[in-house]
PyMOL Python script that loads the backbone (N, CA, C, O; Angstrom):
from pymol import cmd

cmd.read_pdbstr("""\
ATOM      1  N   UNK A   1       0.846  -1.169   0.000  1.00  0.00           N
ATOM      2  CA  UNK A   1       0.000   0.000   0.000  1.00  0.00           C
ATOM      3  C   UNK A   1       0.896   1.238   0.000  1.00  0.00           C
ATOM      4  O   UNK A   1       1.898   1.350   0.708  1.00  0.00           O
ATOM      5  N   UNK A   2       0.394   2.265  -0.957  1.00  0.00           N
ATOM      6  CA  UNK A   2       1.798   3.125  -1.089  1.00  0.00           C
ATOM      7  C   UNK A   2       0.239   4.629  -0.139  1.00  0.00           C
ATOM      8  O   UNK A   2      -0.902   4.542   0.314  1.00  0.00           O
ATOM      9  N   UNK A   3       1.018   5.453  -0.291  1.00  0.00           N
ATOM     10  CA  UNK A   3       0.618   6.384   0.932  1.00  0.00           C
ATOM     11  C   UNK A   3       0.587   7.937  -0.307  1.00  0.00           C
ATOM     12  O   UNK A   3       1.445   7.942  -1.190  1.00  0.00           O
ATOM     13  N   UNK A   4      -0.073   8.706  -0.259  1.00  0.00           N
ATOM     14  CA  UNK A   4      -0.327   9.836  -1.112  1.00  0.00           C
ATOM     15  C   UNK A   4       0.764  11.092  -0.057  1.00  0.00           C
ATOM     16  O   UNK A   4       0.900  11.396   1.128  1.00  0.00           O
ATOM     17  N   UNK A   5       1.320  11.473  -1.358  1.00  0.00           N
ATOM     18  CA  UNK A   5       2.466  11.996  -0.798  1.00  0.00           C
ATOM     19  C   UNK A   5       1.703  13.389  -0.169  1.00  0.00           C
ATOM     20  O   UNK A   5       2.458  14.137   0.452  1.00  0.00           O
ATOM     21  N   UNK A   6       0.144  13.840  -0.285  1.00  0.00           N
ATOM     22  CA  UNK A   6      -0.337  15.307  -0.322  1.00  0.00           C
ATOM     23  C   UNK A   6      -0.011  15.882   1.549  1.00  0.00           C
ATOM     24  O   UNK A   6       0.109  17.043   1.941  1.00  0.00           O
ATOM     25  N   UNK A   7       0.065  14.450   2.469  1.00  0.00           N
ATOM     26  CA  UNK A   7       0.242  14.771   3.625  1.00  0.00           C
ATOM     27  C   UNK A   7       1.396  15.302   3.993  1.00  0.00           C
ATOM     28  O   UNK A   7       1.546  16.193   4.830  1.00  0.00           O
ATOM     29  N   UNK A   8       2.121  14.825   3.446  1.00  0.00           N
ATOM     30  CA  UNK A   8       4.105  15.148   3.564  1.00  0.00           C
ATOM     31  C   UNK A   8       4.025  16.343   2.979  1.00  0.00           C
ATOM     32  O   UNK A   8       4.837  17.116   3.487  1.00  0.00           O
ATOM     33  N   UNK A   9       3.411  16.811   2.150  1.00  0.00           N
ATOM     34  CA  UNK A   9       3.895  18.082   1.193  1.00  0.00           C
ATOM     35  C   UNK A   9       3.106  19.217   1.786  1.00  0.00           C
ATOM     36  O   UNK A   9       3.384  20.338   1.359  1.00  0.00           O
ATOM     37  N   UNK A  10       1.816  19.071   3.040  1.00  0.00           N
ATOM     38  CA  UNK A  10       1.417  19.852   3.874  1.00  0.00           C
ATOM     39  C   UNK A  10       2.134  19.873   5.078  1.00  0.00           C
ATOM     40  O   UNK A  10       1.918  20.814   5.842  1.00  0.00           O
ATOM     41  N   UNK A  11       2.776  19.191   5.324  1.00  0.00           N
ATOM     42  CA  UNK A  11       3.322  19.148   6.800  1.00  0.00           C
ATOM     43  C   UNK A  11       4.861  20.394   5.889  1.00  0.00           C
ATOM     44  O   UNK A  11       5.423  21.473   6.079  1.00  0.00           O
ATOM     45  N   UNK A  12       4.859  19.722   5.329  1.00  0.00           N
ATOM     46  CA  UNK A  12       6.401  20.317   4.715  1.00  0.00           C
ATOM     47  C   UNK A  12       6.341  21.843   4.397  1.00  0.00           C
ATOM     48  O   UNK A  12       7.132  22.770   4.572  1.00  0.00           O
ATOM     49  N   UNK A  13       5.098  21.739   3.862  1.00  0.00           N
ATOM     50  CA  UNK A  13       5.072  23.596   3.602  1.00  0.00           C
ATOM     51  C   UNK A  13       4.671  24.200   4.731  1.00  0.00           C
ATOM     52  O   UNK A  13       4.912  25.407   4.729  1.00  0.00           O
ATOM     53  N   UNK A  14       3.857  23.562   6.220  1.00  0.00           N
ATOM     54  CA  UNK A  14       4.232  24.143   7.609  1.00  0.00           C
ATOM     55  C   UNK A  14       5.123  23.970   7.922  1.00  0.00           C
ATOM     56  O   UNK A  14       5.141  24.622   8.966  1.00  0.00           O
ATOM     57  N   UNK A  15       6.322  23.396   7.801  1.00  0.00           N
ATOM     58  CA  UNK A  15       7.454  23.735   8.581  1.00  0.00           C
ATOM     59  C   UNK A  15       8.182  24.499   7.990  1.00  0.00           C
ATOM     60  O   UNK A  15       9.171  24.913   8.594  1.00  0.00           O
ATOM     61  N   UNK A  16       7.869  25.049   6.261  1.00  0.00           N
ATOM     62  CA  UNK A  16       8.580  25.724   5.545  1.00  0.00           C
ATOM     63  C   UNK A  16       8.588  27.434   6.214  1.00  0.00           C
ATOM     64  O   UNK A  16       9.433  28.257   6.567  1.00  0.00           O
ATOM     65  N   UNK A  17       6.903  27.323   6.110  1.00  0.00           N
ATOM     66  CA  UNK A  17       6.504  28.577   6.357  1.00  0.00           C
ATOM     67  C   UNK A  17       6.687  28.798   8.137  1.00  0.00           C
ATOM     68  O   UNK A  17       6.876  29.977   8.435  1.00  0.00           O
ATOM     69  N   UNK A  18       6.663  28.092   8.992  1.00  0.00           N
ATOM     70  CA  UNK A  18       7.170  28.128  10.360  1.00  0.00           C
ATOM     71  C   UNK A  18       8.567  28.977  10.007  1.00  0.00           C
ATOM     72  O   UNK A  18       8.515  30.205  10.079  1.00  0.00           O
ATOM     73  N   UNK A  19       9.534  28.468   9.712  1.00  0.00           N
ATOM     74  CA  UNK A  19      10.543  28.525   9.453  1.00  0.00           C
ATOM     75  C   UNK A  19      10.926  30.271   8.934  1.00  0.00           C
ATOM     76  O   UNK A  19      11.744  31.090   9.352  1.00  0.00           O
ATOM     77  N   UNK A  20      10.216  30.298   8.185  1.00  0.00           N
ATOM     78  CA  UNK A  20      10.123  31.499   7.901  1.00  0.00           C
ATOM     79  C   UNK A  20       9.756  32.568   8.647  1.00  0.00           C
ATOM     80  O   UNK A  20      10.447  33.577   8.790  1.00  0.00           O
ATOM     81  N   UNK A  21       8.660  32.377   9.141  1.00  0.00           N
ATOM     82  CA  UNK A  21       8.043  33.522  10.237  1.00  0.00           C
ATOM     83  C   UNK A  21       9.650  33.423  11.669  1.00  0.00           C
ATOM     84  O   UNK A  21      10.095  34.503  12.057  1.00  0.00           O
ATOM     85  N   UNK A  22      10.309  32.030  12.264  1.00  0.00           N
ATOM     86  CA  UNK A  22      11.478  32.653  12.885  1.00  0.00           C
ATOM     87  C   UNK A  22      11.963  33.556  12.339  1.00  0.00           C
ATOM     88  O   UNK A  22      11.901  34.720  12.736  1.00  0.00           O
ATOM     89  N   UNK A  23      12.765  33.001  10.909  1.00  0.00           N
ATOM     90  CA  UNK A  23      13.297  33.421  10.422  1.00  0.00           C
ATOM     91  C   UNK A  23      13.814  35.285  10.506  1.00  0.00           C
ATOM     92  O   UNK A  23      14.842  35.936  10.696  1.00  0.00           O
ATOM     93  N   UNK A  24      11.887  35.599  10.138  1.00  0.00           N
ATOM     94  CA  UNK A  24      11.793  37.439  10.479  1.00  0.00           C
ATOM     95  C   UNK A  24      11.787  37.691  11.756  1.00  0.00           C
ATOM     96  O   UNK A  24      12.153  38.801  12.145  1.00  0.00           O
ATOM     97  N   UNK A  25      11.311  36.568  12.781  1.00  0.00           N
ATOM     98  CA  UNK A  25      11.382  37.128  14.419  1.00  0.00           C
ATOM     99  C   UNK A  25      12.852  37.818  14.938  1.00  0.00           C
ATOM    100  O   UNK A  25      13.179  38.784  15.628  1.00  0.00           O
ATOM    101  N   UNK A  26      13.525  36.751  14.197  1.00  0.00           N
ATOM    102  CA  UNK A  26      15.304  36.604  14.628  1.00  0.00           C
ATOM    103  C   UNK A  26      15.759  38.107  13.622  1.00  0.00           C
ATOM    104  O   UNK A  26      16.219  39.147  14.093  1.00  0.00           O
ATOM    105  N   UNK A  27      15.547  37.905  12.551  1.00  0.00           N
ATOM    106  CA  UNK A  27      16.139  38.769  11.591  1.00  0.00           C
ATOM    107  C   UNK A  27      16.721  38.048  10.607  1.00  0.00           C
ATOM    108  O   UNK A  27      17.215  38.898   9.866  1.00  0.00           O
ATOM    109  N   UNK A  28      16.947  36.994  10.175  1.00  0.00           N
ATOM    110  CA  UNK A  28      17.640  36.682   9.818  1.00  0.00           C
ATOM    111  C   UNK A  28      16.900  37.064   8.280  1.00  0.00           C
ATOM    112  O   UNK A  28      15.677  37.143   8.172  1.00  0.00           O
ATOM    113  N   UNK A  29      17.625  37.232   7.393  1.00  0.00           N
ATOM    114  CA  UNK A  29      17.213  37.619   5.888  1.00  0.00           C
ATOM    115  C   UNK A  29      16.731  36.533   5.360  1.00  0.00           C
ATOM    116  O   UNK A  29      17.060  35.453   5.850  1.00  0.00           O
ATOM    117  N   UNK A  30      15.781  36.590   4.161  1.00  0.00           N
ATOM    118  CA  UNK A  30      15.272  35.246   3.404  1.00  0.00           C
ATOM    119  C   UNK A  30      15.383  35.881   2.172  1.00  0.00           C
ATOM    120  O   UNK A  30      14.574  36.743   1.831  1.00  0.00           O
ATOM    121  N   UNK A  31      16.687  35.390   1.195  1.00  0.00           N
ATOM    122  CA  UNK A  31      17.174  35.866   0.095  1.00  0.00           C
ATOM    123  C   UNK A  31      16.180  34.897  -0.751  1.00  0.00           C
ATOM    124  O   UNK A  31      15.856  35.418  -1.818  1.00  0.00           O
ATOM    125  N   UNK A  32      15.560  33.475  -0.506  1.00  0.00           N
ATOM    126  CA  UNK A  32      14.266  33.300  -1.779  1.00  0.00           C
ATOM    127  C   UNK A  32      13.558  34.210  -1.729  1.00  0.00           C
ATOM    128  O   UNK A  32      13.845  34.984  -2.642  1.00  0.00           O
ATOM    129  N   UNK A  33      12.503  34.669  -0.956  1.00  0.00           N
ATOM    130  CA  UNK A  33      11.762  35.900  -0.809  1.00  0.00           C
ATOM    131  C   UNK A  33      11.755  36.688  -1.342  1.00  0.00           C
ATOM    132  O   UNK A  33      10.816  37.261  -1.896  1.00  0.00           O
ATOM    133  N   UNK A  34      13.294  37.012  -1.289  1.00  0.00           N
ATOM    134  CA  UNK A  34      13.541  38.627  -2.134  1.00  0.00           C
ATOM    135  C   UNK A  34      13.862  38.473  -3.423  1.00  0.00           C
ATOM    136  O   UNK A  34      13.739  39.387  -4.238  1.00  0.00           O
ATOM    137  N   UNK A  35      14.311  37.272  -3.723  1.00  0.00           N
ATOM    138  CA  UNK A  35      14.313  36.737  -5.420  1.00  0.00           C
ATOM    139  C   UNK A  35      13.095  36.698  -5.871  1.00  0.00           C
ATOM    140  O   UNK A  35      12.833  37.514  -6.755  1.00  0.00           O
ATOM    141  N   UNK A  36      11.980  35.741  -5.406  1.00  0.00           N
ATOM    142  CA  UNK A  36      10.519  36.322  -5.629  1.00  0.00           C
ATOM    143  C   UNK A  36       9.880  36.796  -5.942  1.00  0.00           C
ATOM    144  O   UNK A  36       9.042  36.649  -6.831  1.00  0.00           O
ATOM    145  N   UNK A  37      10.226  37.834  -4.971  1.00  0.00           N
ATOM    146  CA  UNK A  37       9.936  39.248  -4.942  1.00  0.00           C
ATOM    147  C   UNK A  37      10.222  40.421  -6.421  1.00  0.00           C
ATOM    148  O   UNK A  37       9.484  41.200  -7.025  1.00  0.00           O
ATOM    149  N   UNK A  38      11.862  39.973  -6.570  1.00  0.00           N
ATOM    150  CA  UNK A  38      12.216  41.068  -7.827  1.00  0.00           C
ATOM    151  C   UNK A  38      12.091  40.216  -8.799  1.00  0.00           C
ATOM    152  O   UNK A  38      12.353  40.669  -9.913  1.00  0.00           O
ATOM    153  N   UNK A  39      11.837  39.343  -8.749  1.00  0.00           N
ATOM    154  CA  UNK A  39      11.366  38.618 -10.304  1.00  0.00           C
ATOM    155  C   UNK A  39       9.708  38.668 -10.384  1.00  0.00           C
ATOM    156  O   UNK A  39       9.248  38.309 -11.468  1.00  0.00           O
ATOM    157  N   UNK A  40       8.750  39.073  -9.359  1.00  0.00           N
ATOM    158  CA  UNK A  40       7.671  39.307  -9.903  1.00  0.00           C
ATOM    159  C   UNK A  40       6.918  41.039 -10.013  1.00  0.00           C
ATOM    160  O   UNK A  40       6.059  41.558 -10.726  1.00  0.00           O
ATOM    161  N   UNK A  41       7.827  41.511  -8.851  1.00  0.00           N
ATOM    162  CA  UNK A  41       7.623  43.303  -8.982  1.00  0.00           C
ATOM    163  C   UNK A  41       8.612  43.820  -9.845  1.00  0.00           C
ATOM    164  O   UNK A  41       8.126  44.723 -10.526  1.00  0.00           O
ATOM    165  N   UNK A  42       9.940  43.591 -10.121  1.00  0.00           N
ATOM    166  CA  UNK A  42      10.835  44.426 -10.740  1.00  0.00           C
ATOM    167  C   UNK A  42      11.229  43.330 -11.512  1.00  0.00           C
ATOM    168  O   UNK A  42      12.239  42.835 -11.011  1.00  0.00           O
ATOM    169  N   UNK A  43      10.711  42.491 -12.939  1.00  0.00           N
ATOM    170  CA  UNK A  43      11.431  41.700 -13.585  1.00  0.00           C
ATOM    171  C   UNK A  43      12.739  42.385 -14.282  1.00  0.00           C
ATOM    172  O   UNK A  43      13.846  41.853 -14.367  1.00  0.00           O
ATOM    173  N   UNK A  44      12.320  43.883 -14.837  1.00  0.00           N
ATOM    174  CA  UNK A  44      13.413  44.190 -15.725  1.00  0.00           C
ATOM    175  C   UNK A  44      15.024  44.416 -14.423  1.00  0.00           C
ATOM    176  O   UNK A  44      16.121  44.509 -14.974  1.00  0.00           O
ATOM    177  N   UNK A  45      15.000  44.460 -13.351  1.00  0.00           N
ATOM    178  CA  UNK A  45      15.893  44.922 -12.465  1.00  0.00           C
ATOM    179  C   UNK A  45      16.994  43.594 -11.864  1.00  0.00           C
ATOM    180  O   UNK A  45      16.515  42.581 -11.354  1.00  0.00           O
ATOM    181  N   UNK A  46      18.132  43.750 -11.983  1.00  0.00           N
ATOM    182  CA  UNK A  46      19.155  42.509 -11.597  1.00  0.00           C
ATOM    183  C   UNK A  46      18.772  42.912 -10.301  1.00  0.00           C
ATOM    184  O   UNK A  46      18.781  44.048  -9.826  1.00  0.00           O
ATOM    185  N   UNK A  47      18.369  41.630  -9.684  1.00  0.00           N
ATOM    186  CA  UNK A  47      18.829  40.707  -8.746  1.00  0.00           C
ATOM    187  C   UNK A  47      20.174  41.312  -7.323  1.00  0.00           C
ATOM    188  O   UNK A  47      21.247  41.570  -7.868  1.00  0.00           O
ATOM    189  N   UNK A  48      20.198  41.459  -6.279  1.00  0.00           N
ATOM    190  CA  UNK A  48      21.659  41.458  -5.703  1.00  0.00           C
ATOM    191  C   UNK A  48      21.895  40.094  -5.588  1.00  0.00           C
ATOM    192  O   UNK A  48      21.025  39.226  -5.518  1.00  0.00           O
ATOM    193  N   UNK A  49      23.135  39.924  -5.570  1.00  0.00           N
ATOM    194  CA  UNK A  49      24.039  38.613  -5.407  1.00  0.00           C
ATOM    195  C   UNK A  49      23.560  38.054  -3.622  1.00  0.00           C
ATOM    196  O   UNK A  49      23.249  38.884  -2.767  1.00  0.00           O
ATOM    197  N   UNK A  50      23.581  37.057  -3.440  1.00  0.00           N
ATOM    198  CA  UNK A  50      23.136  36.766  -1.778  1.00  0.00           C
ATOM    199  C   UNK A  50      23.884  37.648  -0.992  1.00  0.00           C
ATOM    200  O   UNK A  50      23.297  38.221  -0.075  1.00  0.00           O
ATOM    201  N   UNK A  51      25.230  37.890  -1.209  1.00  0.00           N
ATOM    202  CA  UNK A  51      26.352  38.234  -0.492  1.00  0.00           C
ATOM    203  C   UNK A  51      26.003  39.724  -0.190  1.00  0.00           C
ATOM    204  O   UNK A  51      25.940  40.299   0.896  1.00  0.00           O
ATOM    205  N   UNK A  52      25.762  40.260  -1.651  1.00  0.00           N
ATOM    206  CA  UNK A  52      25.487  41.728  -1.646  1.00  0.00           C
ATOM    207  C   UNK A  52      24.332  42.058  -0.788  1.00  0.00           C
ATOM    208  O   UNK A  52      24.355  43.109  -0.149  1.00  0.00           O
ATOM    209  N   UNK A  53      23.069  41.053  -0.697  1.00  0.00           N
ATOM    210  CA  UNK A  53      21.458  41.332  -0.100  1.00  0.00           C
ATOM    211  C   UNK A  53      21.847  40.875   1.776  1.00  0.00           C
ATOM    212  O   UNK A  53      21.165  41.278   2.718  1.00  0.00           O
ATOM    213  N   UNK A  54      22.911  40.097   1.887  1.00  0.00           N
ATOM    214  CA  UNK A  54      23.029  39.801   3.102  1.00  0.00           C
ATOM    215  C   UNK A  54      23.679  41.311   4.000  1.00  0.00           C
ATOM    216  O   UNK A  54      23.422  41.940   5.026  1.00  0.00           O
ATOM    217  N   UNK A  55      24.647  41.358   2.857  1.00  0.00           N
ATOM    218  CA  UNK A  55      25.493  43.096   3.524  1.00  0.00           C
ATOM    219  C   UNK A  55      24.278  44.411   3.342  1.00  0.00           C
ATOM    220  O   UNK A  55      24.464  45.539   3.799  1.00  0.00           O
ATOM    221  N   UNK A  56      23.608  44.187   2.935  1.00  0.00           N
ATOM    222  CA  UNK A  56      22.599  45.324   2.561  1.00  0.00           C
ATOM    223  C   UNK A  56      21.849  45.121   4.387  1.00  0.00           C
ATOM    224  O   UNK A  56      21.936  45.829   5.390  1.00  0.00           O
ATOM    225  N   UNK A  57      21.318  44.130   4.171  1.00  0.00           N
ATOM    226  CA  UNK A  57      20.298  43.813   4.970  1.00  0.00           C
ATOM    227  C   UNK A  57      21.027  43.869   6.435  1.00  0.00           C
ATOM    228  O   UNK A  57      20.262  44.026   7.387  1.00  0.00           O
ATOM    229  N   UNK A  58      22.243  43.771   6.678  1.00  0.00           N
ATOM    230  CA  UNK A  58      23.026  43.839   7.839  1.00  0.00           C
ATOM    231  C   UNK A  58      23.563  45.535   7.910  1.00  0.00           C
ATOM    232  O   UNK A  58      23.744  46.061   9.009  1.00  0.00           O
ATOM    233  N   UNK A  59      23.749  46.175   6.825  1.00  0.00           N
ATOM    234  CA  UNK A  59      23.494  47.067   7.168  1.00  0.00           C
ATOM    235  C   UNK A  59      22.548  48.174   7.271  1.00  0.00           C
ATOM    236  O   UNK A  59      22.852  49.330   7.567  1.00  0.00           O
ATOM    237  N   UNK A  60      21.258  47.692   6.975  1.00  0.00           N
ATOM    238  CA  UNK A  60      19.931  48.343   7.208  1.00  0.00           C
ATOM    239  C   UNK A  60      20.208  48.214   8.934  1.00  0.00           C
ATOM    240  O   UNK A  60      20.167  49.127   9.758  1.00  0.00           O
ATOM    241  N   UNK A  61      20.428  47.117   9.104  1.00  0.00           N
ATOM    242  CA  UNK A  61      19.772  46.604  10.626  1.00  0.00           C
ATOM    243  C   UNK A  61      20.572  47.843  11.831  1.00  0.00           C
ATOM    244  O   UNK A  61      20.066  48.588  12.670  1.00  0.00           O
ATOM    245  N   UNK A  62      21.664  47.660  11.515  1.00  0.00           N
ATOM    246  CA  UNK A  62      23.116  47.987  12.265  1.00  0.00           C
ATOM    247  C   UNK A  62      22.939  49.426  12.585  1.00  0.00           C
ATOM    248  O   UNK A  62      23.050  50.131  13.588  1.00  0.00           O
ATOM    249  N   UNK A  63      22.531  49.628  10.990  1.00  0.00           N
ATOM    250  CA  UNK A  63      23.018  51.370  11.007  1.00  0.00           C
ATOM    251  C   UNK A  63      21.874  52.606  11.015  1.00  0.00           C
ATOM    252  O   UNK A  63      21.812  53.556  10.235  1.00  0.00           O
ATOM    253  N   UNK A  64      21.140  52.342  11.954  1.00  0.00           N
ATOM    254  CA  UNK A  64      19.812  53.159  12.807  1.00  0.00           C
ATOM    255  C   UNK A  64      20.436  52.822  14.120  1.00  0.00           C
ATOM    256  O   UNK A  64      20.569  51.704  14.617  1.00  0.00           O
ATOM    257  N   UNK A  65      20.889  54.275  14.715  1.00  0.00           N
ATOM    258  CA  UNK A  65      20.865  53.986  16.493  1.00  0.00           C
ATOM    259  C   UNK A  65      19.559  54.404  16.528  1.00  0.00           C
ATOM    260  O   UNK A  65      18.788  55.100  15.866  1.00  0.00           O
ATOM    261  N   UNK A  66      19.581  53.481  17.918  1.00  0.00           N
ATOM    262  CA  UNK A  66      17.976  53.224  18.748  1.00  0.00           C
ATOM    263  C   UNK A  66      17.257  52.304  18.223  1.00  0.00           C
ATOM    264  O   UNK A  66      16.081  52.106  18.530  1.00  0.00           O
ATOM    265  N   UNK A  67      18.000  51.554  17.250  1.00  0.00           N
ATOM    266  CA  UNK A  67      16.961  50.381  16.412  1.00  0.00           C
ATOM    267  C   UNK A  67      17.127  49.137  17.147  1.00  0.00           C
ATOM    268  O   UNK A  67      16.536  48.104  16.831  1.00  0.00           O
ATOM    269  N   UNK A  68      18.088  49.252  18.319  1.00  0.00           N
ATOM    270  CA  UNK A  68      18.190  47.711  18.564  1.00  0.00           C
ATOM    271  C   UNK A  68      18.236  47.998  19.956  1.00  0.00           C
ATOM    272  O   UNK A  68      18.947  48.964  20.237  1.00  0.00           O
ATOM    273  N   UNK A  69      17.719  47.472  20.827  1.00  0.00           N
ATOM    274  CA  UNK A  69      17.700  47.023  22.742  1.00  0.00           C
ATOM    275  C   UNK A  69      18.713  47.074  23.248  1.00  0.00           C
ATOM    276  O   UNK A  69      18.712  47.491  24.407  1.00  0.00           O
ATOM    277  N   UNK A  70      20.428  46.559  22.435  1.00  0.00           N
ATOM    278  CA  UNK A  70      21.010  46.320  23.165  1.00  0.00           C
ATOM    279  C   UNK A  70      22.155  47.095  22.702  1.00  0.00           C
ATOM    280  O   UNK A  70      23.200  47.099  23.351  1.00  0.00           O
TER     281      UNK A  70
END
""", "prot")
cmd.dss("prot")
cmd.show_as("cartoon", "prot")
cmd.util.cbc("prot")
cmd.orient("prot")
């Protein structure tokens, strides 16, 4: 008896999307998202490289005093 894969592929896209919502709790960037993102709002516009969207996004965070508690 083989098993319909539709249960695995719901559990999987809750832990995807779990994952995600940490993801923004923590901060941590979600460079699919933002690929997504500029391939369906800005097709004509390149892309940043991960490296480049990670330094962007670290320095959004960083560089506002009073943006962070500690």
């Amino acid at each position: 008896m083989t098993r319909s894969p539709a249960p695995l592929n719901s559990i999987l896209g809750a832990v995807q999307r779990c994952a995600a919502v940490v993801r923004r709790i923590i901060g941590v960037p979600d460079y699919d998202t933002y690929l997504a993102h500029m391939a369906a709002r800005h097709p004509d516009a390149a892309p940043l490289s991960a490296r480049e969207f990670e330094l962007t996004r670290m320095n959004d965070r960083y560089s506002r005093p009073g943006s962070r508690c500690c």
